[in-house]
Structure formats: C-alpha cells, structure tokens
N, C-alpha and C positions, 0 to 999 in steps of 0.2 A: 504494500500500500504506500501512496507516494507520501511524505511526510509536508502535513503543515505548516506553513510559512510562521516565522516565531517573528513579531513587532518590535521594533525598539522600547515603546511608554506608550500604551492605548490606555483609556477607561476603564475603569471597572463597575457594574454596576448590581452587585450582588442582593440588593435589599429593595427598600421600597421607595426605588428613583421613579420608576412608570408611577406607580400607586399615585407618588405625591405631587407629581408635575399631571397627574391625569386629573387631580380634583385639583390646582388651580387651574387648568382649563376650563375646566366644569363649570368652577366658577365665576369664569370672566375675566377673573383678575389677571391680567397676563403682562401688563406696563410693568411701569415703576412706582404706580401708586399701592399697590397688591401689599395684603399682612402678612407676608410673609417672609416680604423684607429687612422689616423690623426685629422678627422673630428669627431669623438669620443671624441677623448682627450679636442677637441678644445671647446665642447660641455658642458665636465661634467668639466672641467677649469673654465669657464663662469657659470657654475649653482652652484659653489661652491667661487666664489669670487678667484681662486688663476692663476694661466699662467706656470706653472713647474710640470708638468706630464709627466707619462708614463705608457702607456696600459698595462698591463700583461695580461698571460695565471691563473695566480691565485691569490687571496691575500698573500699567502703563498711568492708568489714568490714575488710580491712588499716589503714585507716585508725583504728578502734576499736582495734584490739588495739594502736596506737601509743600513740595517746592514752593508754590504759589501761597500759602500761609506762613512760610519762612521766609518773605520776603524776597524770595529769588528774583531780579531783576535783568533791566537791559546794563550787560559789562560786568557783571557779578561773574564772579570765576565757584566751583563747583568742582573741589576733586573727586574723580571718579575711576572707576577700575578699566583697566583695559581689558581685562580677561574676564568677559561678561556678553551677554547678550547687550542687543546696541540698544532698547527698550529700555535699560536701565540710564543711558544716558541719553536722548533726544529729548526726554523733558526738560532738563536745563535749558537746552537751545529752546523751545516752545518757551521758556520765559524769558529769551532773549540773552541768554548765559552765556559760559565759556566753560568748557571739561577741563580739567588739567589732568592726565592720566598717569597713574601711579601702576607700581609691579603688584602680581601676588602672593604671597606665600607659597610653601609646599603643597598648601590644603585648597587653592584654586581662589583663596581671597584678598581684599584690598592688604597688601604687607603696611603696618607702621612706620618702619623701618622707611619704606620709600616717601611715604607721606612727610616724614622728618627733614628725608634728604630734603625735600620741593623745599619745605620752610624752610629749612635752615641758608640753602644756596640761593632761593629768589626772593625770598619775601622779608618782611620787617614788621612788627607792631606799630603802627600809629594809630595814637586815643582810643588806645583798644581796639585796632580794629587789622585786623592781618592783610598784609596787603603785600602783591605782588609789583617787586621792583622794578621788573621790567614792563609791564603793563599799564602799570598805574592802578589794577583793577584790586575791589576788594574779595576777598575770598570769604564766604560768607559758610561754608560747610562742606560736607562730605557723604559720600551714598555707597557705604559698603554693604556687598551684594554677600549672601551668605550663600555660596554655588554650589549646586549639588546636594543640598543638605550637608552642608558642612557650615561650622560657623566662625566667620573674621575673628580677628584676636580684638574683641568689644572691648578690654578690662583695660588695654592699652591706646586702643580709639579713642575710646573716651576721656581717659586723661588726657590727650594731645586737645582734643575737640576745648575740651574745660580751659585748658592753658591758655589757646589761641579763642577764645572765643568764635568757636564756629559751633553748626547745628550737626547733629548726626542723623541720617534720613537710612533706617537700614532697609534694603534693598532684602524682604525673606521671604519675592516670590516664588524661590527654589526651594522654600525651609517648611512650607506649614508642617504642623507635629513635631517640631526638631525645639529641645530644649534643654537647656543649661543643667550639670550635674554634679556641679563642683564651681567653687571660687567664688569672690565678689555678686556673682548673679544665679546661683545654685537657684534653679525651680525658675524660672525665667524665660517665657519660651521666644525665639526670635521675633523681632520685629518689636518686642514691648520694652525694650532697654534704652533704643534712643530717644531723640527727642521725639521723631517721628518713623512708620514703619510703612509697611508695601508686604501685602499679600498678593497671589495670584493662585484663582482656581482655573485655569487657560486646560484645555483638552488632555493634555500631557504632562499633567503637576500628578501631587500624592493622589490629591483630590481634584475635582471638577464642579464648577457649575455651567459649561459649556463655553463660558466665556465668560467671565468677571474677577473681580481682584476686593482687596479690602482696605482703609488706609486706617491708621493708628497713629495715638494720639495719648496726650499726658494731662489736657488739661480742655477744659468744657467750651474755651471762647474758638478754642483750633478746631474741635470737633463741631461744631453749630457753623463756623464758616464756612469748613471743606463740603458742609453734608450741605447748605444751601449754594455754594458754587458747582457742587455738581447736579442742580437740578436748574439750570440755568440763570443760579443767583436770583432763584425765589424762592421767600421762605415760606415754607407748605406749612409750616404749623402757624402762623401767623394766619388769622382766616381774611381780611383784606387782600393783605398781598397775594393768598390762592385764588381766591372768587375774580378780584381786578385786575389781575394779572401783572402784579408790581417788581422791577425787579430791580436789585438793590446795584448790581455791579453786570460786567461783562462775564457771563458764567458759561458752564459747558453743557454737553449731555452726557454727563459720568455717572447717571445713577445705574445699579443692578436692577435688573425687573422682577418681575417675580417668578416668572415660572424657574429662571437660574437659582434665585433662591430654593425655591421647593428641589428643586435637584440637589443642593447643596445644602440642605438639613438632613436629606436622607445619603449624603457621603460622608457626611460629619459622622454618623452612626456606626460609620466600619471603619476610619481613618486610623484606630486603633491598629483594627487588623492589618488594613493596607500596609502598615510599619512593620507589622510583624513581621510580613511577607518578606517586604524589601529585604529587613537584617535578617532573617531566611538565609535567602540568596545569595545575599553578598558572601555570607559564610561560605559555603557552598565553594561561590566563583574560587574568594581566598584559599580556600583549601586542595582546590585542582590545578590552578593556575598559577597562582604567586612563585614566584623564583624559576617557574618552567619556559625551556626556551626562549629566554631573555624577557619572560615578562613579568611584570610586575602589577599587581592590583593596588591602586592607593588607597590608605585607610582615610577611612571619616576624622575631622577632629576629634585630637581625646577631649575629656570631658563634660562629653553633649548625650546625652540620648536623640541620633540623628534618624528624619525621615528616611534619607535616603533616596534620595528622588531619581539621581543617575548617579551608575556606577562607571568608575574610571580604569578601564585598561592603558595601562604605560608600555609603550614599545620601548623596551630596556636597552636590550643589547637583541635585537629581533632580525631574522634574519632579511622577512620581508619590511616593506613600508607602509607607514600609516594605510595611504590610498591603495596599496595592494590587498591589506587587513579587511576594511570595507567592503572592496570590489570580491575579495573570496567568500566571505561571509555571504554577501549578497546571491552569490549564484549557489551558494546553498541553502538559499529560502532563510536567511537571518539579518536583520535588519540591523544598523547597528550606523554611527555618523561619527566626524568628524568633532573635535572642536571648534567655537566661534572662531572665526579672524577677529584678528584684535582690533577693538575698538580705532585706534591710532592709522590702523590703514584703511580704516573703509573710507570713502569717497568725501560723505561732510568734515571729515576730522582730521582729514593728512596735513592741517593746518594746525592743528591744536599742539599745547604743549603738554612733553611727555616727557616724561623720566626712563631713563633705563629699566628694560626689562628683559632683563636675562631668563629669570623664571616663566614669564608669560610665557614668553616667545620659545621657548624650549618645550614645554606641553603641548603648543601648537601643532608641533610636525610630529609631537606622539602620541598624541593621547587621544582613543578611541573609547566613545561610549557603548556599550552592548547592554543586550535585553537586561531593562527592569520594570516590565509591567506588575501591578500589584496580583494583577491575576498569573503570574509566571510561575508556572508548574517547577517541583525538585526537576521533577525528567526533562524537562524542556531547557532550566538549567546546565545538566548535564550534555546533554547534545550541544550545546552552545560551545560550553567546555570544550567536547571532543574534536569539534571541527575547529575549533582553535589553536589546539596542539596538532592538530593533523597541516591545518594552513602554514607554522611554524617549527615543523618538527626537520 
C-alpha cells in the first residue's frame, strides 16, 4: 500500500471545533460583534495567568496595535531580530519606523549580547532617551520573537530594556502554551513578561483559530485603546459612539470574529494535549537522530516548559545540503522547509541597519524544519526518522 504523505504543521481538530463554530453559525453571530469573542479573551487571559487582552484578526495585527500604543512613530528606530518571520517586523514600518536588526542566540532568538553591541557602538543617552548617533533617531524598544517555542533570554532583555528606557513588545506568536520554569519569571507564560505581547493562532501554530492573533497588555488604559483601535477607533461599549457611528482616531479592522473564536475555545480544550504530543516527538526525533550522520536536533530553551511548535534539524557535518534535505524528503511524500531568509536581505530592508550575525546566518544554510503536527503519529515519527538517515547515510 503506497504510504501517506506526512505535512510539515496542519490543524488538529480533535474535539468540539465543528460543534462550536456550527452553533455560532446557527446563531448568526458570525462578525466581530459575536459572544464569543469576549468569552475567548476571557479564556486564553485565564490559561495564561494575565486579564488585559484583545482578540485580533492576526498576530501581525496585535502586534500593530502594540507598536501603535507605545508610541511607535515616523523615525523611531525598533530593534528587531533578523532570524524571524518578516510579520514580526513590517509593523514598525506601518508606523512609519526603522528595524535595526540584531543576531540570535543558539536557541533561534533576539541575542542580548548583540542588542548591547548596537548601544554601546551607535547610540548615547540623551534626557533619557536612547538614541542612535548616526541617525539622529530615537530608539524607543525592542520585539523579541520567542521562535519555535523557545524562549529569548527575557531576564537579561529586560534589564537592558529598564537601563535604556525602551519598551519590550514580545513577539510569542510561535510560543502559545510555552512557559517559564525557573528564574526571575518561574510560572510566566510568554508574551505576559513584557510590557506588551503578540499571540498568533495562524493555521500552522500549536493552536488555530483559522486566522487570528491576541495582543497583551499590563495595564487597562493600553488595553481599552488597542481593543477600540482595532475596531476602527470606535468604542463599542460607549452606546453613542456605537449607535452614531463616532470615531475617536484613525483605527483599523483588527478585530477577531466570532466564528475564529468558537474555533479557538474548542482548541484551547486540547492545547494541553497538543504539547504533549509535540515533547512526544521531539523525544523520539532526539533519540534516533541526534549525533547520526552529522546531525544534530536542537534542544528547546532550558528552563521553559516549551510548546514546541517546530522542531529544528541542524545539518552538522551532513553529507548532503540543506536544499538536497528538503528536495529528498519531498519525493518521499515528507514535507518539511527551509529557514526564513533573514530579515536584512529581503527586499524593504537591504537598507536597514544590522549588526553582525554570525549565528543567524549560519542556521540559515542548515537548519531544516520537519514534521510537527500535533496530530503526528510515534510511527509517522519514525518513518521520518528512517528516511533521514537513509537520505544521509
């Protein structure tokens, strides 16, 4: 029998996702004015320790509406990672920003270490306020992306962010379920550390709501303006400005609707499990894989209990290449991609400044993602396994 094709990251929808997106159908309620919006928010608030959310239509867009209450402006500078999806950095430009792109760590995130460098070589304090010397511009924060479920070194961000007076915007639409297990923020789950956060339930995270994201928040005046500028800067609980259609500023259409919500109360229900799955697997992967044929599996951050959302193959000392990896994989019905190009080269940014990035750019040419759907069978594991040491033996 010919064997089924094995997905990089699909869906899972084990429980009652038809049930609950079938009765808000039922009900009408399908926009973004729908209860169960709220009852969303009120859901993944409670499953993440924090009470200052707001649903989006995408991570992308939680991510704006952050920026956009931290005052990001036109000429404002924004350090940001190069080894990321570009989603994490084109909202600064949408406020009219500048990236300044720093290296990552071993563990795929924004390094300190390079953050340090940028201040310490370009920039100066003046009246509190960090500013870059060659630019003129002020540097007003920072958006480290927690990749892969793994999580930035937050404990050392943060002191730098305090130093310099900047904002921390953590970027944990890779991380839902991934939380702190030790240190300064032990019981902490991403995204609720900095000043502000960025979820995404996008088709191929832990979880889904087919398309939407969440923004987080520390305090009530941030969370009342991001949830009324993503409803086009009208405030729906104010009954004038809903009935007259009042609206206070230039807003967007970032709200969640509801039937994403009803999807995504009945994924909140298994995200448990989905985690399980994941560290499953990955064991698995490490235990067949790691040190064979020049490859290597990279571990998760220690001290985190991580989702897991993609797992990292390292072409170590590998006989073939990245692109040979893939393309073998592929004609054996296994799905399996590349890393990002890095931010610094794609097309808006071959202008921006960048810091050395030895780390980045060295992942780039080796690091292959393979199968982590939540739904990925031991066996299917295993096959993956075998035609990987067969492509590399």
């Amino acid at each position: 029998m010919e064997r089924k094709f094995i997905p990089l990251s699909v869906p899972n929808f084990p429980g009652n996702e038809v049930k609950y997106v079938s009765d808000a159908v039922a009900s009408t309620w399908v926009s973004t004015a729908g209860p169960l919006i709220p009852k969303f928010e009120k859901a993944m608030a409670e499953y993440m320790g924090t009470d200052k959310v707001v649903a989006t239509n995408s991570g992308t867009a939680a991510l704006h509406l952050s920026l956009v209450d931290a005052g990001v402006g036109p000429g404002d500078e924004v350090i940001c990672a190069a080894l990321t999806y570009i989603a994490a950095v084109n909202p600064v430009r949408f406020c009219g920003g500048e990236p300044v792109f720093v290296d990552c760590d071993k563990y795929f995130c924004m390094d300190p270490d390079s953050v340090q460098y940028f201040i310490d070589n370009y920039c100066e304090m003046v009246d509190g306020k960090l500013i870059n010397k060659t630019t003129g511009a002020h540097v007003k924060g920072m958006i480290p992306v927690h990749v892969f479920g793994n999580m930035a070194q937050m404990e050392r961000l943060m002191d730098i962010a305090e130093k310099y007076n900047l904002f921390v915007l953590e970027d944990a639409t890779e991380s839902v379920g991934t939380f702190v297990t030790e240190g300064r923020y032990k019981g902490r789950h991403l995204g609720t550390i900095g000043h502000y956060g960025a979820l995404s339930f996008n088709g191929n995270k832990v979880m889904t709501t087919g398309g939407g994201g969440m923004a987080i928040c520390h305090n009530e005046e941030s969370r009342h303006n991001m949830a009324v500028l993503s409803e086009e800067a009208q405030d729906m609980a104010k009954k004038e400005d809903n009935l007259l259609f009042i609206h206070t500023d230039v807003g967007y259409n970032y709200r969640m609707n509801n039937i994403a919500a009803a999807l995504g109360l009945a994924q909140l229900e298994h995200l448990e499990d989905f985690v399980a799955t994941k560290n499953r697997n990955f064991a698995i992967y490490k235990e067949l894989l790691d040190g064979k044929n020049g490859l290597k599996m990279i571990d998760y951050t220690p001290g985190i209990r991580s989702s897991m959302w993609f797992h990292q193959l390292y072409l170590d000392d590998c006989k073939i290449t990245r692109n040979e990896m893939i393309e073998g994989l592929a004609q054996r019905k296994i799905q399996s991609r590349p890393i990002w190009l890095l931010n610094p080269d794609q097309a808006p940014y071959k202008n921006s400044l960048c810091m050395p990035l030895p780390n980045a750019r060295d992942y780039v040419g080796k690091i292959v993602n393979i199968p982590c759907s939540s739904n990925l069978t031991e066996e299917e594991v295993r096959i993956v396994c075998a035609e990987i040491l067969d492509l590399t033996k």
